[in-house]
Biotite code that builds the C-alpha atoms (Angstrom):
import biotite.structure as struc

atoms = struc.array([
    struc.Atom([0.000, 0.000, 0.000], chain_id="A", res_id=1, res_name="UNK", atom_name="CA", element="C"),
    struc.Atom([1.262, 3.441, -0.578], chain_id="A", res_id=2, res_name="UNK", atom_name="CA", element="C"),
    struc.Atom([1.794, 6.008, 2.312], chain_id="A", res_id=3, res_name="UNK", atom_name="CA", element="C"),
    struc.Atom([-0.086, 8.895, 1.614], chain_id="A", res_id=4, res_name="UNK", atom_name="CA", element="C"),
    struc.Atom([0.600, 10.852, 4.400], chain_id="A", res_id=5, res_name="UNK", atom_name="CA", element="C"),
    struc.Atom([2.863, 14.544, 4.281], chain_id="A", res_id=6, res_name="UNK", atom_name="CA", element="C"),
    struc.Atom([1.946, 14.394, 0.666], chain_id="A", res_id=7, res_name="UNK", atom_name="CA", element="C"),
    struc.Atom([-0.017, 16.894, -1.069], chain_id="A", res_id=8, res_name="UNK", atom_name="CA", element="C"),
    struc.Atom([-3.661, 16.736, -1.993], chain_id="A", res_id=9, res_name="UNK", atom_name="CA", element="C"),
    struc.Atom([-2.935, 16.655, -5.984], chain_id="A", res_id=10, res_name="UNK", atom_name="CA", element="C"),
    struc.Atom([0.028, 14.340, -5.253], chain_id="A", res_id=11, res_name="UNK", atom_name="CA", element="C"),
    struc.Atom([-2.092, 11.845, -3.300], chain_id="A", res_id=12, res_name="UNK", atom_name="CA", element="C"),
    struc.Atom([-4.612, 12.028, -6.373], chain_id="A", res_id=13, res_name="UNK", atom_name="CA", element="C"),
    struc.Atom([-2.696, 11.767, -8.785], chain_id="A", res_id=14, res_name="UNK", atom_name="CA", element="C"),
    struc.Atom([-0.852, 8.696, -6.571], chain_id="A", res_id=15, res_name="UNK", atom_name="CA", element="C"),
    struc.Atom([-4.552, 7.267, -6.115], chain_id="A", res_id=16, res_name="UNK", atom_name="CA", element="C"),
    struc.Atom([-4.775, 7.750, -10.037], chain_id="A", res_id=17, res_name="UNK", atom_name="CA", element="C"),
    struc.Atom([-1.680, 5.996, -10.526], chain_id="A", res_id=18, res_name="UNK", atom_name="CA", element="C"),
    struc.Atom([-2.955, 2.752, -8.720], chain_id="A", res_id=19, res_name="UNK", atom_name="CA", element="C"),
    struc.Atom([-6.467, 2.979, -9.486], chain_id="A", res_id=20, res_name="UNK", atom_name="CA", element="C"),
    struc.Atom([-4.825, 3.117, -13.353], chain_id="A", res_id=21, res_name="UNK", atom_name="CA", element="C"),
    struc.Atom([-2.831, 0.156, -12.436], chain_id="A", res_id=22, res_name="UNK", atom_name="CA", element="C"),
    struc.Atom([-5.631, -1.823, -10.613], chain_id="A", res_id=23, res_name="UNK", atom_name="CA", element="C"),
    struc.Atom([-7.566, -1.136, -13.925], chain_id="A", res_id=24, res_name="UNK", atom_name="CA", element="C"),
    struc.Atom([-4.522, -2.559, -16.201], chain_id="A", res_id=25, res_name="UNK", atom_name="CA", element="C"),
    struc.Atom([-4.443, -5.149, -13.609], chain_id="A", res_id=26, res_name="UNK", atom_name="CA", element="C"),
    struc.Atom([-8.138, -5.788, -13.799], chain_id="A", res_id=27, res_name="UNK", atom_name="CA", element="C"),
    struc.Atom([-8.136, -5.426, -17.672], chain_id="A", res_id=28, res_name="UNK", atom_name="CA", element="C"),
    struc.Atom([-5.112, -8.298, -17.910], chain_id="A", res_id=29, res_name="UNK", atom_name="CA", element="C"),
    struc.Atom([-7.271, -10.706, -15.651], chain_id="A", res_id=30, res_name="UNK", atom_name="CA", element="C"),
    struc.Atom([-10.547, -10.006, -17.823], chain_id="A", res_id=31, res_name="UNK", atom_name="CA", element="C"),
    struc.Atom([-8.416, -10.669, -21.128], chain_id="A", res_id=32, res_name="UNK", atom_name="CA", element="C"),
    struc.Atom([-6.930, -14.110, -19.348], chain_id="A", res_id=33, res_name="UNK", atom_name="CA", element="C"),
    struc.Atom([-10.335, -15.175, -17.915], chain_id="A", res_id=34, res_name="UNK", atom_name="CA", element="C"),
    struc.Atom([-11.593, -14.691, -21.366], chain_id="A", res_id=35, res_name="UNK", atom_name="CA", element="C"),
    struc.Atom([-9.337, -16.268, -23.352], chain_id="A", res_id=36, res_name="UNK", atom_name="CA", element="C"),
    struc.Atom([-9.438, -19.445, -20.519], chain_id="A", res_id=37, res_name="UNK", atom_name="CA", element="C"),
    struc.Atom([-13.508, -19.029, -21.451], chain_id="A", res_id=38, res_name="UNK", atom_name="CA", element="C"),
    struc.Atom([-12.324, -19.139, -25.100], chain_id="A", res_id=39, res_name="UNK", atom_name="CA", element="C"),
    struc.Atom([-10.372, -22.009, -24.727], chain_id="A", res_id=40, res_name="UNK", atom_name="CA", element="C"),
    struc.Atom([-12.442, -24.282, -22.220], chain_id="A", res_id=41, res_name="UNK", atom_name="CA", element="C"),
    struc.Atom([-15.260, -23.198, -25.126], chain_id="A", res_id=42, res_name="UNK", atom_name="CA", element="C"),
    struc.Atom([-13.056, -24.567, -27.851], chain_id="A", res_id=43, res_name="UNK", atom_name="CA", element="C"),
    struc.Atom([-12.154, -27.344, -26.049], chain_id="A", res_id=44, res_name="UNK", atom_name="CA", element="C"),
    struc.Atom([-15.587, -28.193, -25.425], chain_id="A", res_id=45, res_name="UNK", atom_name="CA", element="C"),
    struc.Atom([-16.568, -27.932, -29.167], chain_id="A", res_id=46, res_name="UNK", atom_name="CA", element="C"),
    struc.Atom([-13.744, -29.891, -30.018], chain_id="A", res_id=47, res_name="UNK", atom_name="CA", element="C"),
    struc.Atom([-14.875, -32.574, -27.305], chain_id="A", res_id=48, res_name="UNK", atom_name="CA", element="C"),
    struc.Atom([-18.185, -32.716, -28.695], chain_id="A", res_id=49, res_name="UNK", atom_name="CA", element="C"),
    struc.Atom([-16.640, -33.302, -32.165], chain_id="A", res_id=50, res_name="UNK", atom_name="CA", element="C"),
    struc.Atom([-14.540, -35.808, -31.135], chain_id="A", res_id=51, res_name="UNK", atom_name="CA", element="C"),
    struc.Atom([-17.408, -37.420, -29.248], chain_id="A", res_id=52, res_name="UNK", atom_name="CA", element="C"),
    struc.Atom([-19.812, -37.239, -32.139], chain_id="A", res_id=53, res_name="UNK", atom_name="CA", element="C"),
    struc.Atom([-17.033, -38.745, -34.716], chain_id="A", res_id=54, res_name="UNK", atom_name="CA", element="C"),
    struc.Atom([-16.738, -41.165, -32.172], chain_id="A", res_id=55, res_name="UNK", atom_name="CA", element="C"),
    struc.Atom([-20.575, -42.011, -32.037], chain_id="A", res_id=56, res_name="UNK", atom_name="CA", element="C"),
    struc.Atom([-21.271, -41.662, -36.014], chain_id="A", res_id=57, res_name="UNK", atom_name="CA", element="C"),
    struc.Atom([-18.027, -44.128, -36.227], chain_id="A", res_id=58, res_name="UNK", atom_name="CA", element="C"),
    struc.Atom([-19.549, -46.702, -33.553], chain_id="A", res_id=59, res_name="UNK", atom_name="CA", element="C"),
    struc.Atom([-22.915, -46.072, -35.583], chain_id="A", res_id=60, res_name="UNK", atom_name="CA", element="C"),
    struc.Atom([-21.458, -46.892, -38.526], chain_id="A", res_id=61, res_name="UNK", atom_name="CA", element="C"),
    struc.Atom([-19.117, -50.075, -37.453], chain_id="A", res_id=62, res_name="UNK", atom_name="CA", element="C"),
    struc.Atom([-22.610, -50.969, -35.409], chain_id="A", res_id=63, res_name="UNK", atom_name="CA", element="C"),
    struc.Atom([-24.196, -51.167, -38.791], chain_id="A", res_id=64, res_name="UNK", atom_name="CA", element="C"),
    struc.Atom([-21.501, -52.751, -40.836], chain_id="A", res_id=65, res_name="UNK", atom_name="CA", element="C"),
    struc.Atom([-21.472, -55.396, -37.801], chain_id="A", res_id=66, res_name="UNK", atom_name="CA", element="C"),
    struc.Atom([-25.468, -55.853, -38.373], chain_id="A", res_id=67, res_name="UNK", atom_name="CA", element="C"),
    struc.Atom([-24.822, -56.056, -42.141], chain_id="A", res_id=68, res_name="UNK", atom_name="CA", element="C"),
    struc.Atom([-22.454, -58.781, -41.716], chain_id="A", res_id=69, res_name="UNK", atom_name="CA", element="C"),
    struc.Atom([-24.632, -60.603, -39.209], chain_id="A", res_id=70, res_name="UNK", atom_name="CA", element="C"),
    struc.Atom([-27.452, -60.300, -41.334], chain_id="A", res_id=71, res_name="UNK", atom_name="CA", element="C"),
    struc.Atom([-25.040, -61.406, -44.563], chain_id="A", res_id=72, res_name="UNK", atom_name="CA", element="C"),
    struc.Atom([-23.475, -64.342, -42.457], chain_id="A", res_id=73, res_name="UNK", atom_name="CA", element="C"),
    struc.Atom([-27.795, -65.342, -41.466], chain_id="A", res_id=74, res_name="UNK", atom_name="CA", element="C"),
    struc.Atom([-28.735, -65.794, -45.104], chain_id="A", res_id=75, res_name="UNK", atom_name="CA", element="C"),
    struc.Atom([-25.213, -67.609, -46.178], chain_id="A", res_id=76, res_name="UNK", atom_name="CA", element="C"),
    struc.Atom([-26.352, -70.209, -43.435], chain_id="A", res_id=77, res_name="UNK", atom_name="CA", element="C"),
    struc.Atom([-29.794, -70.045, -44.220], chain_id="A", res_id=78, res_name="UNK", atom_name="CA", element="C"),
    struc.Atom([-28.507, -71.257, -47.836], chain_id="A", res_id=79, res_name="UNK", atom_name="CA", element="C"),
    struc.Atom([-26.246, -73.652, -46.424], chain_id="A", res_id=80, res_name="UNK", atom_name="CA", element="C"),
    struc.Atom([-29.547, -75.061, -44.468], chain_id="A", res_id=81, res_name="UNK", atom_name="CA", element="C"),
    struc.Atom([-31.648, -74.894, -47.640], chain_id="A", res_id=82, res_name="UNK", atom_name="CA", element="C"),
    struc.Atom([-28.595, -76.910, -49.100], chain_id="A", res_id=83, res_name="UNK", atom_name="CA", element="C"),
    struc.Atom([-28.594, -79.505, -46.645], chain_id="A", res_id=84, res_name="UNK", atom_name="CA", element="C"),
    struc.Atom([-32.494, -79.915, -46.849], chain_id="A", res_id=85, res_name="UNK", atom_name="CA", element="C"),
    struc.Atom([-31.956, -80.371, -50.576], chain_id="A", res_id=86, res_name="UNK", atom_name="CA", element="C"),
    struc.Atom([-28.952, -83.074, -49.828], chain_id="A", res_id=87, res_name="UNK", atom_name="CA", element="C"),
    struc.Atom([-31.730, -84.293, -47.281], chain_id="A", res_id=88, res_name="UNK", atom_name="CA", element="C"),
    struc.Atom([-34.334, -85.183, -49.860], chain_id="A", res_id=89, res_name="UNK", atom_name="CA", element="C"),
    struc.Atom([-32.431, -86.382, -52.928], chain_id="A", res_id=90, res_name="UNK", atom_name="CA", element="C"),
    struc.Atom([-30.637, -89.057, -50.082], chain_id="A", res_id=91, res_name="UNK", atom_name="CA", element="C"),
    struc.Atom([-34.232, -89.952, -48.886], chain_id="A", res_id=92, res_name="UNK", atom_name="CA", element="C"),
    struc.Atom([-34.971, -90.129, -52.586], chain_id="A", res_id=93, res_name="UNK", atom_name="CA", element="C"),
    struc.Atom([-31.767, -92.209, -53.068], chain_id="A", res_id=94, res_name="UNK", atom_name="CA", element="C"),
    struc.Atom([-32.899, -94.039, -50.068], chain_id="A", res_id=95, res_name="UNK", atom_name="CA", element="C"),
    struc.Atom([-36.183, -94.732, -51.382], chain_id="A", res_id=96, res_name="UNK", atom_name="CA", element="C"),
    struc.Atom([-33.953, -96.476, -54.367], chain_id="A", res_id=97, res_name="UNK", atom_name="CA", element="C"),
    struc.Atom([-32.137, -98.943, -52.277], chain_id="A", res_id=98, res_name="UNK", atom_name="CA", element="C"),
    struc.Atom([-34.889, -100.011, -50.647], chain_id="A", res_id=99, res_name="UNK", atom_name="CA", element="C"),
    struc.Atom([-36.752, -100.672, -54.270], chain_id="A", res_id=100, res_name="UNK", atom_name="CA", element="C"),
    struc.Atom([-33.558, -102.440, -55.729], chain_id="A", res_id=101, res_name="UNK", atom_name="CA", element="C"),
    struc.Atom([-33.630, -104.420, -52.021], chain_id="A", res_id=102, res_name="UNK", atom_name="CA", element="C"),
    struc.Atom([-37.003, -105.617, -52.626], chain_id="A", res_id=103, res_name="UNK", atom_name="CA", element="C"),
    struc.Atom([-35.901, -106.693, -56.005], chain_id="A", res_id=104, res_name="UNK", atom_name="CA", element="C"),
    struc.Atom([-33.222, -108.857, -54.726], chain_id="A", res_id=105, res_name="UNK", atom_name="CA", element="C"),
    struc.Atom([-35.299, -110.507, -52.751], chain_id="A", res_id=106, res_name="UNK", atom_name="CA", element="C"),
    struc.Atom([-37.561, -110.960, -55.210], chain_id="A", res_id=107, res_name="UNK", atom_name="CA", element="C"),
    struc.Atom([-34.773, -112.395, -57.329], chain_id="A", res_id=108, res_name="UNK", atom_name="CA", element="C"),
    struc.Atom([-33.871, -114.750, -54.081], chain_id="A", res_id=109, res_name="UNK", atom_name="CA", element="C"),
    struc.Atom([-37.525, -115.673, -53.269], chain_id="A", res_id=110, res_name="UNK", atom_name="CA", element="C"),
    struc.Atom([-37.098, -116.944, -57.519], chain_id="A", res_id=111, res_name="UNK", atom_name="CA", element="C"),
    struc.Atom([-33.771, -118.551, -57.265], chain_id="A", res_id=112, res_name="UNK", atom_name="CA", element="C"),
    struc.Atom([-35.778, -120.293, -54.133], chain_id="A", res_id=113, res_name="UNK", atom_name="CA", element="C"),
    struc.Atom([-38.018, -121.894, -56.021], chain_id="A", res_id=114, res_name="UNK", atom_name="CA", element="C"),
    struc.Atom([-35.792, -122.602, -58.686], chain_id="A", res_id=115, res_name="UNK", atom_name="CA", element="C"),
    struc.Atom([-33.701, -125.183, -56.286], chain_id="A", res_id=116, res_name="UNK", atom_name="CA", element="C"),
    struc.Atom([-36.658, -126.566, -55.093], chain_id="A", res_id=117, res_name="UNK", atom_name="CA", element="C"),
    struc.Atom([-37.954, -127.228, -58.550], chain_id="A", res_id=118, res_name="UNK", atom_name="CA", element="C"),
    struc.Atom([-34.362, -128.607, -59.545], chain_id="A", res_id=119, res_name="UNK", atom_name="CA", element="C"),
    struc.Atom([-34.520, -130.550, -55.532], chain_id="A", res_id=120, res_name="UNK", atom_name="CA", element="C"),
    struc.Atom([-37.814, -131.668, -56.856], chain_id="A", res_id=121, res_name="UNK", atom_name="CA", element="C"),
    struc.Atom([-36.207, -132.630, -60.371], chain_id="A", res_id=122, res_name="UNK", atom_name="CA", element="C"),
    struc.Atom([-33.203, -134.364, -59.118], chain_id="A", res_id=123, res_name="UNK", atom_name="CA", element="C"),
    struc.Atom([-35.238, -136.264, -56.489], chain_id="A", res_id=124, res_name="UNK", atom_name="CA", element="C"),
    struc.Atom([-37.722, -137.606, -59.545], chain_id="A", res_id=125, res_name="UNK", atom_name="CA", element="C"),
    struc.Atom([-34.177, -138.267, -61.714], chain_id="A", res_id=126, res_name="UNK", atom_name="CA", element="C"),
    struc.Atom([-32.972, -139.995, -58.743], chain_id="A", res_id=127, res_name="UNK", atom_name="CA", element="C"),
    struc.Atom([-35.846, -142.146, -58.067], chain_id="A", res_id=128, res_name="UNK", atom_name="CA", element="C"),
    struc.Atom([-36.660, -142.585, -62.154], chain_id="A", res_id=129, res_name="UNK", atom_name="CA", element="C"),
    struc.Atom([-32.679, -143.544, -61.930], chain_id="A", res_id=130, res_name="UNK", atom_name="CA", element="C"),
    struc.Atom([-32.885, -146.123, -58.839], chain_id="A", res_id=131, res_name="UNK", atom_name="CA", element="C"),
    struc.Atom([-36.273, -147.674, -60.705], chain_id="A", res_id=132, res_name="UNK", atom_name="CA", element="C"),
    struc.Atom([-34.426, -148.317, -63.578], chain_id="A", res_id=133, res_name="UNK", atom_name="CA", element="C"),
    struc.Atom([-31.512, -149.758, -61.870], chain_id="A", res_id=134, res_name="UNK", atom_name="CA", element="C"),
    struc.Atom([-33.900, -151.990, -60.019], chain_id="A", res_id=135, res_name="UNK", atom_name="CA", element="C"),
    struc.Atom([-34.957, -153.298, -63.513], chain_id="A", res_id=136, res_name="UNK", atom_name="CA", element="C"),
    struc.Atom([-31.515, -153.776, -64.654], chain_id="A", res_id=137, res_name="UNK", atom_name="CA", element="C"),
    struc.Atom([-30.860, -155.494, -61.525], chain_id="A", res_id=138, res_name="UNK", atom_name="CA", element="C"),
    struc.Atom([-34.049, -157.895, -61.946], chain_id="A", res_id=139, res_name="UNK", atom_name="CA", element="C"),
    struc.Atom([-33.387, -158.283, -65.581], chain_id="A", res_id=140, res_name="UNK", atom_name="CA", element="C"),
    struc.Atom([-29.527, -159.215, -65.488], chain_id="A", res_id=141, res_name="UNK", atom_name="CA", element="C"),
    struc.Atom([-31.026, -161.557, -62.189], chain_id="A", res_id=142, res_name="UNK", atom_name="CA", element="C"),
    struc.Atom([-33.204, -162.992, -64.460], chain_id="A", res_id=143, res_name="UNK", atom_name="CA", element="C"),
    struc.Atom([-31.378, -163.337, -67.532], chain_id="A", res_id=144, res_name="UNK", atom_name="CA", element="C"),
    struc.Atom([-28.518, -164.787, -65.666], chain_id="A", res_id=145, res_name="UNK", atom_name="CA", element="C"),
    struc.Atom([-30.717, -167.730, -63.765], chain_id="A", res_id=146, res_name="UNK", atom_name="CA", element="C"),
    struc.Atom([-31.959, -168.643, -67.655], chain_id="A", res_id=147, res_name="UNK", atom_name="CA", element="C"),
])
C-alpha cells in the first residue's frame, strides 16, 4: 500500500490515479486471461463434442456394418440349411432307391428259391426214375442170368 501521508492533496490524487490506473490494467489483464481461458475451455468443449460425435457416427457406422455382416453371415447359413435340406431329400430319394432295388433282390432270391426246389424236386424224380431203372436192370440181369 502506498503512504499517503505529508503528501499533497494533488500528489495523493494523482498517486490514487496511478494505482487505481494500475488496478484497472491489472483488472483489464485478468478479464483478457479469464476470457481467453472461457475461449479455450469453449473450444475445447466444441472440439470434445466433435470428437465425441465422430466417435458415435463411427460406432454407428461399425454398429451397422457389424449388423450387415450378421445379417449377410444369417442368409449364407440359411442357404447352407436350404442346401442340406436339398442333400436331405435327394438321399431320402436315393434311399427310397435302395430299398426298391432291395425288394428286387429278394424278389430275385424268393425266384432262385423256387428254382432249387424245382431242380430238388427234379433231381429227387431223376434220382428215383434212376434207382427204378436200376432196379430193372438189376431184376433183368437176375433174371437173364438164372436162364
Amino acid at each position: 500500500m502506498i503512504s499517503m501521508v505529508g503528501e499533497s492533496f494533488e500528489d495523493r490524487i494523482t498517486g490514487l490515479e496511478i494505482d487505481v490506473q494500475s488496478i484497472k490494467i491489472l483488472i483489464g489483464s485478468v478479464d483478457n486471461k479469464v476470457e481467453r481461458a472461457r475461449l479455450e475451455v469453449q473450444h475445447a468443449q466444441g472440439a470434445n463434442t466433435r470428437m465425441i460425435q465422430a466417435l458415435h457416427d463411427d460406432l454407428s457406422e461399425f454398429r451397422g456394418d457389424v449388423k450387415a455382416r450378421f445379417t449377410d453371415m444369417g442368409e449364407r447359413f440359411d442357404a447352407v440349411e436350404d442346401r442340406f435340406i436339398t442333400m436331405d431329400e435327394r438321399l431320402a430319394a436315393v434311399d427310397e432307391r435302395f430299398v426298391a432295388v432291395d425288394e428286387r433282390f429278394v424278389a430275385v432270391d424268393e425266384r432262385f428259391d423256387r428254382v432249387d426246389r424245382r431242380l430238388d424236386l427234379m433231381d429227387a424224380r431223376i434220382d428215383a426214375r434212376f434207382d427204378e431203372v436200376l432196379a430193372l436192370i438189376r431184376e433183368t440181369a437176375g433174371g437173364a442170368a438164372r436162364a
